[in-house]
mmJSON file of the N, C-alpha and C atoms, coordinates in Angstrom:
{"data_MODEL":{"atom_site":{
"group_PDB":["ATOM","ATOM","ATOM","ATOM","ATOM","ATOM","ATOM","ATOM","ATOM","ATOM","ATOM","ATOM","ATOM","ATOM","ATOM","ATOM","ATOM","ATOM","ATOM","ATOM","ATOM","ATOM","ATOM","ATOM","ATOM","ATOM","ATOM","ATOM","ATOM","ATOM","ATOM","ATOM","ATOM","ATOM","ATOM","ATOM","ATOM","ATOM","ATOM","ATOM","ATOM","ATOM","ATOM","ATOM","ATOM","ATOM","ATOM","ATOM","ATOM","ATOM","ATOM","ATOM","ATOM","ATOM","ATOM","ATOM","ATOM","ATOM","ATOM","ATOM","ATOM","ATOM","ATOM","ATOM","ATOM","ATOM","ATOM","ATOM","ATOM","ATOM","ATOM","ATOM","ATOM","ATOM","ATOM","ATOM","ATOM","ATOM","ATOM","ATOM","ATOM","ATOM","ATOM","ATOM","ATOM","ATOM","ATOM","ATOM","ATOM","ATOM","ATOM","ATOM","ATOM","ATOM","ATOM","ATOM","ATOM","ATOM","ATOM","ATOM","ATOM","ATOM","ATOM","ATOM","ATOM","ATOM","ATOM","ATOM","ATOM","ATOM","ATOM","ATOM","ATOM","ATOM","ATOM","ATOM","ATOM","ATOM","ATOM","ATOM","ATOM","ATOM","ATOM","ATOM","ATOM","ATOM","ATOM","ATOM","ATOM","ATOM","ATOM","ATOM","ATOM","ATOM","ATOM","ATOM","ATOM","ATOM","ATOM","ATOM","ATOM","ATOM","ATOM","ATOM","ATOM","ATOM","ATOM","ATOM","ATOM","ATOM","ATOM","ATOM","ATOM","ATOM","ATOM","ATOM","ATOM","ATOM","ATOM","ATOM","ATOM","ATOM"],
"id":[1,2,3,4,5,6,7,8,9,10,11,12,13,14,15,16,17,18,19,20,21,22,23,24,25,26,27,28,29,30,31,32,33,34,35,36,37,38,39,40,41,42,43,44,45,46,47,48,49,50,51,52,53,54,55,56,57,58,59,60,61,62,63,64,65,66,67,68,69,70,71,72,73,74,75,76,77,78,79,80,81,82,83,84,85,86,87,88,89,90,91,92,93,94,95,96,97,98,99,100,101,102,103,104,105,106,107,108,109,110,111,112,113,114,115,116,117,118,119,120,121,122,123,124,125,126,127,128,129,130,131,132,133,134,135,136,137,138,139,140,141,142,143,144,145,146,147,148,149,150,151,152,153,154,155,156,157,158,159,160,161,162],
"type_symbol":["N","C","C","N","C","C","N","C","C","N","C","C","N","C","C","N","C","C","N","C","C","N","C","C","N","C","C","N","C","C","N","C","C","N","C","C","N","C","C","N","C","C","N","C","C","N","C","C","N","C","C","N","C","C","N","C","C","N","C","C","N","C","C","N","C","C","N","C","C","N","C","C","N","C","C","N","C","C","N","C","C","N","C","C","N","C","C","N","C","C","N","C","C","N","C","C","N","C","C","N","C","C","N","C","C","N","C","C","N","C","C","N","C","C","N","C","C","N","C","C","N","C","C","N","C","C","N","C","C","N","C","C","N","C","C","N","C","C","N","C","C","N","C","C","N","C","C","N","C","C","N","C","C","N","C","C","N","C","C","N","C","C"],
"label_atom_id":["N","CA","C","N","CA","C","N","CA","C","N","CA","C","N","CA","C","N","CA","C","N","CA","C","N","CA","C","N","CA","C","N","CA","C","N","CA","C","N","CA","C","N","CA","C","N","CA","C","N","CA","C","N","CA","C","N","CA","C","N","CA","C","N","CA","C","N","CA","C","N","CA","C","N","CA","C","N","CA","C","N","CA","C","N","CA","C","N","CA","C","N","CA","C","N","CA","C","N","CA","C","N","CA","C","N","CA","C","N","CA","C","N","CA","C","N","CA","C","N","CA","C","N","CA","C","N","CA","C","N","CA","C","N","CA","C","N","CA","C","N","CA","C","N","CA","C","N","CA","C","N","CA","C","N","CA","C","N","CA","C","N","CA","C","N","CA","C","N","CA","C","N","CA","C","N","CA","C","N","CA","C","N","CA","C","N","CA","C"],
"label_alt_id":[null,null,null,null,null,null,null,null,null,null,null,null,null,null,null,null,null,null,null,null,null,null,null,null,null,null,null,null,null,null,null,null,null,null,null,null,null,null,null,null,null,null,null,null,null,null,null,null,null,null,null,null,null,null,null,null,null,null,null,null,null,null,null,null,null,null,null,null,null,null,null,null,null,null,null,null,null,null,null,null,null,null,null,null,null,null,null,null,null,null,null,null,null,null,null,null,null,null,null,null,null,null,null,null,null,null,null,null,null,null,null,null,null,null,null,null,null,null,null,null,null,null,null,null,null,null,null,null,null,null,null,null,null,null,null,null,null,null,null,null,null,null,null,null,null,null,null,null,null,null,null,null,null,null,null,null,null,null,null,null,null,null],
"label_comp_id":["UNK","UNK","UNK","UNK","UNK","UNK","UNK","UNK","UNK","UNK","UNK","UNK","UNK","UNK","UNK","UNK","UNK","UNK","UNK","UNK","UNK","UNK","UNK","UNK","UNK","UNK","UNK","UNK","UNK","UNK","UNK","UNK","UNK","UNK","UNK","UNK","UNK","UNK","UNK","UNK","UNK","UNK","UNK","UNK","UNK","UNK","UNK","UNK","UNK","UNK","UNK","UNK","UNK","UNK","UNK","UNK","UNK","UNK","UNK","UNK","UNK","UNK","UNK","UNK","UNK","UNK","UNK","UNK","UNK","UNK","UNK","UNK","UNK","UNK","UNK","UNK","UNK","UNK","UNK","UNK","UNK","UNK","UNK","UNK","UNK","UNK","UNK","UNK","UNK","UNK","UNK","UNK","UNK","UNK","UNK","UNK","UNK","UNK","UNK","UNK","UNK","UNK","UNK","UNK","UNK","UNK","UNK","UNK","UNK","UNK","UNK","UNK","UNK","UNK","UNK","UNK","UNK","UNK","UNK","UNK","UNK","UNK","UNK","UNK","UNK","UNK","UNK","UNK","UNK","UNK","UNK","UNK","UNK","UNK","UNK","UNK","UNK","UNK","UNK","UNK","UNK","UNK","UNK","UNK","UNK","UNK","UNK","UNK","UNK","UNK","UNK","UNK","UNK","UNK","UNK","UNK","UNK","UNK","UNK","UNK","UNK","UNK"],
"label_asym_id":["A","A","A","A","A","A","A","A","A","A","A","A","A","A","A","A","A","A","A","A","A","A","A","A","A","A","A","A","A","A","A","A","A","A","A","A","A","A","A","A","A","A","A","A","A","A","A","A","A","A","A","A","A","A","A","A","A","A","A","A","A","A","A","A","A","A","A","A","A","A","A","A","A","A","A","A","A","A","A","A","A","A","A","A","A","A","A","A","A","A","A","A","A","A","A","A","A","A","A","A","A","A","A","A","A","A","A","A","A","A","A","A","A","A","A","A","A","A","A","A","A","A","A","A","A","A","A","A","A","A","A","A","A","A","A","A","A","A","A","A","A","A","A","A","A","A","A","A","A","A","A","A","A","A","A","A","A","A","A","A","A","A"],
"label_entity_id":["1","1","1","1","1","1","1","1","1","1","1","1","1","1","1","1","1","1","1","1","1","1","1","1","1","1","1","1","1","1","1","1","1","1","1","1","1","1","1","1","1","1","1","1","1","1","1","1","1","1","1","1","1","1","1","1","1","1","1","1","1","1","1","1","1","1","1","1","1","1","1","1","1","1","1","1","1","1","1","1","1","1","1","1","1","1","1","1","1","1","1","1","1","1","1","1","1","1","1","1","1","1","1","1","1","1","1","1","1","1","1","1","1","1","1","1","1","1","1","1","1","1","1","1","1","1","1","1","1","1","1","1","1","1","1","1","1","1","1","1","1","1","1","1","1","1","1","1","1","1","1","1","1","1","1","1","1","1","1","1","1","1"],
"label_seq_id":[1,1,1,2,2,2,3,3,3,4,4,4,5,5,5,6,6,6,7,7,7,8,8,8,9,9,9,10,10,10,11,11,11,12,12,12,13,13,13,14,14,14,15,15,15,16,16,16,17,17,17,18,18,18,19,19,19,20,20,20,21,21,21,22,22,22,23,23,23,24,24,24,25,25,25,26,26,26,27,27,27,28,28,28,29,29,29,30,30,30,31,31,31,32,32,32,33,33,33,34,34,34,35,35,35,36,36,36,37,37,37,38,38,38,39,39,39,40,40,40,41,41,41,42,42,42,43,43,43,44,44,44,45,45,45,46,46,46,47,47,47,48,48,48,49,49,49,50,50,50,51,51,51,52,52,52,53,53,53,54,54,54],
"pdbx_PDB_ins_code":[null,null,null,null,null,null,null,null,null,null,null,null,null,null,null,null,null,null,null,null,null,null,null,null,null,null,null,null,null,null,null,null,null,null,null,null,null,null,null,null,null,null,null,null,null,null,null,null,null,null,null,null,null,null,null,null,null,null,null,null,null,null,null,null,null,null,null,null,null,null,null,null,null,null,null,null,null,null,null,null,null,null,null,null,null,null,null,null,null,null,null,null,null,null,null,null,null,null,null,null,null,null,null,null,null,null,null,null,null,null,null,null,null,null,null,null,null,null,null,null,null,null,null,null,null,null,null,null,null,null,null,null,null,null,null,null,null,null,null,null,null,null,null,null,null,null,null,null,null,null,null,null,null,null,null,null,null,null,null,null,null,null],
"Cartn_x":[88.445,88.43,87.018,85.955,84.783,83.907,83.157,82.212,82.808,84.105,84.487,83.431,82.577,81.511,80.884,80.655,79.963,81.029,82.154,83.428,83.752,83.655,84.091,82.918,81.432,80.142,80.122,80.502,81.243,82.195,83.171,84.148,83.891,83.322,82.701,81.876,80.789,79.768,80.242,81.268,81.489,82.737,83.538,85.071,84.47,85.23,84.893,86.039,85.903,86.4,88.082,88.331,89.553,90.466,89.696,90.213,90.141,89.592,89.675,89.959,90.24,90.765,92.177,93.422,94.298,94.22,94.341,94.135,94.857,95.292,96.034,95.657,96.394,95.42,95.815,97.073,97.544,98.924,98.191,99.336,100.392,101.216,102.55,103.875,103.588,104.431,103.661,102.522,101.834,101.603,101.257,101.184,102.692,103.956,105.3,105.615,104.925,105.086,104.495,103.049,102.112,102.936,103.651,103.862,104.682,105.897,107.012,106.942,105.674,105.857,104.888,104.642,104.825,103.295,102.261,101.153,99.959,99.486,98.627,97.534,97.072,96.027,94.426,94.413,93.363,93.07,94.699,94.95,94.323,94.574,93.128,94.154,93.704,94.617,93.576,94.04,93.478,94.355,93.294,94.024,93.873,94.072,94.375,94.594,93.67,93.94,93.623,94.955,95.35,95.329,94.141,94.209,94.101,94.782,94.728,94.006,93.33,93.187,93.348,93.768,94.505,93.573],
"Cartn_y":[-27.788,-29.231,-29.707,-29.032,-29.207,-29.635,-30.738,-31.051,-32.493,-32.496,-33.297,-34.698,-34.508,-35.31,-35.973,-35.453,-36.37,-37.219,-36.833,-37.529,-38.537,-38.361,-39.522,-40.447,-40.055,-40.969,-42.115,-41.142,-42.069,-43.311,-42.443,-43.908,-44.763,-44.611,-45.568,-46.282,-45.743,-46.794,-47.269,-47.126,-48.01,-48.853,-48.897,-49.618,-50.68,-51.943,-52.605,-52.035,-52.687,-52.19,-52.331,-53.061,-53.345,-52.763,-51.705,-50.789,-49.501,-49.349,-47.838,-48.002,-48.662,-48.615,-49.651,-49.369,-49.318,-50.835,-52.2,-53.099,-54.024,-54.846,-55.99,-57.235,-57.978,-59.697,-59.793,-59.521,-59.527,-58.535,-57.313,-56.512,-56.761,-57.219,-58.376,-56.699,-55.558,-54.66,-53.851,-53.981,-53.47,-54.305,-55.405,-56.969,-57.127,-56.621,-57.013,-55.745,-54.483,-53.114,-53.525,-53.807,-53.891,-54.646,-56.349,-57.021,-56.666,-55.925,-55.56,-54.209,-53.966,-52.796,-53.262,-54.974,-56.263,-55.191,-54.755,-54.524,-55.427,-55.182,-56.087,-56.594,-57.925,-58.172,-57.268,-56.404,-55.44,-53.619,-53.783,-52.62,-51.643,-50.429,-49.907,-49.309,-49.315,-49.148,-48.593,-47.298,-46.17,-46.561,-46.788,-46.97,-45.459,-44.712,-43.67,-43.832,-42.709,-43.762,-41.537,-41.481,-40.089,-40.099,-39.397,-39.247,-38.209,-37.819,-36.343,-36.717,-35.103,-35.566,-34.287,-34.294,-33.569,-32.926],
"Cartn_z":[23.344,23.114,22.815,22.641,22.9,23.843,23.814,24.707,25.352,26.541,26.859,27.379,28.283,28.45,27.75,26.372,25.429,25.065,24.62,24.001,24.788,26.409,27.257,27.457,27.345,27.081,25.977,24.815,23.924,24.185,24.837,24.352,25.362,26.41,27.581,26.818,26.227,25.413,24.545,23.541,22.579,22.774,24.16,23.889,24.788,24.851,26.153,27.879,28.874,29.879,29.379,29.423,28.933,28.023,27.14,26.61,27.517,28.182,28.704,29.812,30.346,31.718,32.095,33.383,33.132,34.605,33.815,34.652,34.758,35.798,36.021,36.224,36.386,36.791,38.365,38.256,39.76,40.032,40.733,41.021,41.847,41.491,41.929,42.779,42.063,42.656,43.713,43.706,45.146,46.285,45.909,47.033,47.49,46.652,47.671,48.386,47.851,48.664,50.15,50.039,51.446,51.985,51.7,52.272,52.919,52.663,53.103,54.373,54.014,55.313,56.997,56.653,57.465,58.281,57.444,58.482,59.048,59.963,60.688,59.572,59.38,58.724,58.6,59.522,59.855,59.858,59.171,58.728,57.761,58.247,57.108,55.945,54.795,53.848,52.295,51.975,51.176,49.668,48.932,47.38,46.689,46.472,46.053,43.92,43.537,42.397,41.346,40.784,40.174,38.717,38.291,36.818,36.143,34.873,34.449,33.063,32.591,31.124,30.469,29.301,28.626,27.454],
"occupancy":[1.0,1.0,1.0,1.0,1.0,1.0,1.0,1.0,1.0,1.0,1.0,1.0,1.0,1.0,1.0,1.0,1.0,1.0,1.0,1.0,1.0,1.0,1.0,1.0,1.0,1.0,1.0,1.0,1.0,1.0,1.0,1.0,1.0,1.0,1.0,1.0,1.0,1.0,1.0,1.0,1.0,1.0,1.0,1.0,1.0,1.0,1.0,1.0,1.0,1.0,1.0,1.0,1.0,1.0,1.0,1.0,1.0,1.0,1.0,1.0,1.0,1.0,1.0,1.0,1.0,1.0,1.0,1.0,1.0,1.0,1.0,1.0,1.0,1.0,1.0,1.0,1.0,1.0,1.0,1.0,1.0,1.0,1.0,1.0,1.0,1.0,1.0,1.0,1.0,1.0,1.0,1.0,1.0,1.0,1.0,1.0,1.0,1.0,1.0,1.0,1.0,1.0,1.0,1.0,1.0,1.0,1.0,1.0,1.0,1.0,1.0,1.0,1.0,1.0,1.0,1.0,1.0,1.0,1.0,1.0,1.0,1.0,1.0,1.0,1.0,1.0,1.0,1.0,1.0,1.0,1.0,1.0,1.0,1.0,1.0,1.0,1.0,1.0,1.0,1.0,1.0,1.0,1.0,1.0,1.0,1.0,1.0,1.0,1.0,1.0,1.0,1.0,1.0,1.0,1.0,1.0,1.0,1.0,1.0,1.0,1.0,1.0],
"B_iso_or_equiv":[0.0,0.0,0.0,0.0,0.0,0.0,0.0,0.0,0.0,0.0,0.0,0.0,0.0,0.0,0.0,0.0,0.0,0.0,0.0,0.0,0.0,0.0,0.0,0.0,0.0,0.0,0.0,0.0,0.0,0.0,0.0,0.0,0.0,0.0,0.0,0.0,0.0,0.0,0.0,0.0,0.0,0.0,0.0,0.0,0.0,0.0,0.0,0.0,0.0,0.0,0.0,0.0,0.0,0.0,0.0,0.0,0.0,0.0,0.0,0.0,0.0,0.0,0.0,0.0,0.0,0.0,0.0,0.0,0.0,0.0,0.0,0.0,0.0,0.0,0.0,0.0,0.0,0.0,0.0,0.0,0.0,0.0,0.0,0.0,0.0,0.0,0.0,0.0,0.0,0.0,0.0,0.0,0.0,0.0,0.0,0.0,0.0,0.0,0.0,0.0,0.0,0.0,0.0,0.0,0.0,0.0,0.0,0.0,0.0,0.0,0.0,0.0,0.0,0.0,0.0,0.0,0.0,0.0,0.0,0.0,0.0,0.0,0.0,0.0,0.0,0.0,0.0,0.0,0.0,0.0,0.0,0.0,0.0,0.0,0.0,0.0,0.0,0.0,0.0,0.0,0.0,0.0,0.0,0.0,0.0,0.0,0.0,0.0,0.0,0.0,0.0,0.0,0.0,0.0,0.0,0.0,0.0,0.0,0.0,0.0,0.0,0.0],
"pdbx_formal_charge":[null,null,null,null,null,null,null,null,null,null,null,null,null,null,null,null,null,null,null,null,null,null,null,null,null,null,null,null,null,null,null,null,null,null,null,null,null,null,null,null,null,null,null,null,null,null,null,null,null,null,null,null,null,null,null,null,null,null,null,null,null,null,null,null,null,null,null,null,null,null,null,null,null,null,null,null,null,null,null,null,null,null,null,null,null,null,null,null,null,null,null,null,null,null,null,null,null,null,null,null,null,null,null,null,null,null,null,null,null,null,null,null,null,null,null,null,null,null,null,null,null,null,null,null,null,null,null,null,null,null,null,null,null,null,null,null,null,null,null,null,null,null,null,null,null,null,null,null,null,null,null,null,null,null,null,null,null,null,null,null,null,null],
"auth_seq_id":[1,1,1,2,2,2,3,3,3,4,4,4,5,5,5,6,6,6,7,7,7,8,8,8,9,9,9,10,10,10,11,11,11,12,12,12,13,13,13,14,14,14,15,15,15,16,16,16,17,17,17,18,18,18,19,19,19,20,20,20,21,21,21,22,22,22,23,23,23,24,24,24,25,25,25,26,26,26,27,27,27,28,28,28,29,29,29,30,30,30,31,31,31,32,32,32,33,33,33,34,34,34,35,35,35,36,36,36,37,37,37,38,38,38,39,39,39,40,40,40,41,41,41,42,42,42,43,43,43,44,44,44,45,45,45,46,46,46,47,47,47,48,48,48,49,49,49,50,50,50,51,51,51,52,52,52,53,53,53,54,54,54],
"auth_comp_id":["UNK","UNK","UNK","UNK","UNK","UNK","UNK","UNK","UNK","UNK","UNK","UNK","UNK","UNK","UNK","UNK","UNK","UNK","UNK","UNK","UNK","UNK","UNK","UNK","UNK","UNK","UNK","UNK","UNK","UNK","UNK","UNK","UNK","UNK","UNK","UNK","UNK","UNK","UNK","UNK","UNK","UNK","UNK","UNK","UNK","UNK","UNK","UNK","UNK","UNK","UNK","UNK","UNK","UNK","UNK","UNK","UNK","UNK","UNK","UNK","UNK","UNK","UNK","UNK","UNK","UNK","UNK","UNK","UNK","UNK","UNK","UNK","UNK","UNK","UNK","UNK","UNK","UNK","UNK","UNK","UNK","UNK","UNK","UNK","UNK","UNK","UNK","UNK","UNK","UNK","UNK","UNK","UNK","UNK","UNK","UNK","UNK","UNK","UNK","UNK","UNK","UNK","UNK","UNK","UNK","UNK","UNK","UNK","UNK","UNK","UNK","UNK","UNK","UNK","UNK","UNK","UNK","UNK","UNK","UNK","UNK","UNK","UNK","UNK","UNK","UNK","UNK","UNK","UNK","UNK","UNK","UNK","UNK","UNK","UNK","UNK","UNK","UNK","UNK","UNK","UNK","UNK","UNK","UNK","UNK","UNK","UNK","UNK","UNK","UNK","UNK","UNK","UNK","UNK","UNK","UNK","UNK","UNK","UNK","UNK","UNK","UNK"],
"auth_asym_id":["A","A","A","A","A","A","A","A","A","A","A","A","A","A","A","A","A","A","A","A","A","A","A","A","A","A","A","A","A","A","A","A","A","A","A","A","A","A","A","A","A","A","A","A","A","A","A","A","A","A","A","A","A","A","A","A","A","A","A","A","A","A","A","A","A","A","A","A","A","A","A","A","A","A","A","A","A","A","A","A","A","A","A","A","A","A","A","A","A","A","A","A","A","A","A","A","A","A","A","A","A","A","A","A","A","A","A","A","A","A","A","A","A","A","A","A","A","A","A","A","A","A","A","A","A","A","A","A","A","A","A","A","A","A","A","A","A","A","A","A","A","A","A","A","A","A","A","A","A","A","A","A","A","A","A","A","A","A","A","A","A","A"],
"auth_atom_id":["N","CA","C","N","CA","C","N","CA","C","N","CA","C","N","CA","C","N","CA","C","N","CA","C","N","CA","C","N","CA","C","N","CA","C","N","CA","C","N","CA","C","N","CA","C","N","CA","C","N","CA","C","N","CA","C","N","CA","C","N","CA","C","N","CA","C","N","CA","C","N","CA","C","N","CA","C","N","CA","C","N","CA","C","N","CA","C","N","CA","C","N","CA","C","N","CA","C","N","CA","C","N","CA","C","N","CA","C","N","CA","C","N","CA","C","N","CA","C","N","CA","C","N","CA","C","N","CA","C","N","CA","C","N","CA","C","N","CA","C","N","CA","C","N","CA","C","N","CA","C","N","CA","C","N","CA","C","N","CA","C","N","CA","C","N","CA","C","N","CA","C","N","CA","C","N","CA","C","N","CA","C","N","CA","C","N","CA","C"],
"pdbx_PDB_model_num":[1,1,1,1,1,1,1,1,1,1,1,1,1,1,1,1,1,1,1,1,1,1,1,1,1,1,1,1,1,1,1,1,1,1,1,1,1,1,1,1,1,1,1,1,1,1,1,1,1,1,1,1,1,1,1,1,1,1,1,1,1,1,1,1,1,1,1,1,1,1,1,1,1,1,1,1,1,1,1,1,1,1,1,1,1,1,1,1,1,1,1,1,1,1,1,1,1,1,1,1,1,1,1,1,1,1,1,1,1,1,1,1,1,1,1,1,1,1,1,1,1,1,1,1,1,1,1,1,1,1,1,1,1,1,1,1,1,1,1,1,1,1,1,1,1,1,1,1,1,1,1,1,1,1,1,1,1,1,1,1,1,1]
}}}
C-alpha cells in the first residue's frame, strides 16, 4: 500500500475535520443507552472508540 503515514499526513493536512472524522451534533442513541441503564451521576464511564484501516 505504500507509505501509509505519509498518505494519512496528507489527508489530515489537506481535508477539514469534518471530512475525516466520523461526528455528531448530539448522539441521541448513546445519551438514551446511558440513560436507560439509570447510572449514578458520578459514574465512571469508558468511551471506547474501534477503528480499522484497510
Amino acid at each position: 500500500m505504500g507509505n501509509n503515514k505519509s498518505h494519512w499526513e496528507n489527508v489530515f493536512a489537506t481535508k477539514n475535520p469534518s471530512e475525516v472524522s466520523w461526528t455528531q451534533k448530539y448522539p441521541k442513541t448513546s445519551i438514551d443507552y446511558l440513560e436507560n441503564l439509570n447510572l449514578s451521576i458520578d459514574a465512571n464511564i469508558i468511551d471506547l472508540v474501534v477503528a480499522t484501516a484497510i
